[in-house]
C-alpha positions in Angstrom: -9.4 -10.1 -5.2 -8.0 -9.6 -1.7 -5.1 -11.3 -2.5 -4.3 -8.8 -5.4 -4.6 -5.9 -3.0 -2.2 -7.7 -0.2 0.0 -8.2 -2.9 0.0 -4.0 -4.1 0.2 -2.9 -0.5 2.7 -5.2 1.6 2.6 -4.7 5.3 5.5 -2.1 6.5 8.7 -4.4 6.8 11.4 -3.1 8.6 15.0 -3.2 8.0 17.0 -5.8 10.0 20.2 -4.4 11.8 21.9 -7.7 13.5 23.8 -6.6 17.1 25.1 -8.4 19.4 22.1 -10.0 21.3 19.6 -10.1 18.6 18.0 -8.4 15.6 16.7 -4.7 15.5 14.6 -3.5 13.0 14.4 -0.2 11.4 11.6 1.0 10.4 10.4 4.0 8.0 9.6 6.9 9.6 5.8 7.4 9.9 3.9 10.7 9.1 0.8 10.1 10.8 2.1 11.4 14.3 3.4 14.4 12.9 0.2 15.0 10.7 -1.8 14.6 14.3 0.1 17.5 16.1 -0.4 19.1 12.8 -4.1 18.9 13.2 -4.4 19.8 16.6 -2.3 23.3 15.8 -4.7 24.1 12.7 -7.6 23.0 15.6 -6.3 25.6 17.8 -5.6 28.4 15.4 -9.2 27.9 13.9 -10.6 28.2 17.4 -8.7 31.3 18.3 -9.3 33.0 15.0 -13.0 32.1 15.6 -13.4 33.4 18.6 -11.6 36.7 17.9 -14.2 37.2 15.2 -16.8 37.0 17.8 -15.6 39.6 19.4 -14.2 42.0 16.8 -16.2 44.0 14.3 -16.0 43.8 10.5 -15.3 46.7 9.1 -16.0 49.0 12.3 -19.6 47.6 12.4 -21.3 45.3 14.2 -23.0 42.0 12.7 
């Protein structure tokens, strides 16, 4: 069975580029760092709208 799965989901190859000293390779681009900085902007938007609600009252009244 785990061979099935390592068969579906290959590791991430790269694309060789030959230069003149060696080989380089190109890999996809990778969404995770992106999605992390995405994460910590929602983090701090959530935060600030949370504490402006603290602060702020609902309809002119207090809770």
């Amino acid at each position: 069975m785990k061979g099935f799965f390592l068969f579906l989901l290959p590791p991430a190859a790269g694309t060789p580029l030959p230069n003149g000293n060696g080989i380089i390779c190109k890999y996809l681009i990778d969404p995770t760092v992106t999605l992390g900085y995405l994460s910590i902007v929602f983090l701090i938007g959530s935060t600030v709208i949370g504490y402006l609600s603290l602060f702020y009252p609902y309809k002119g009244k207090a809770i």
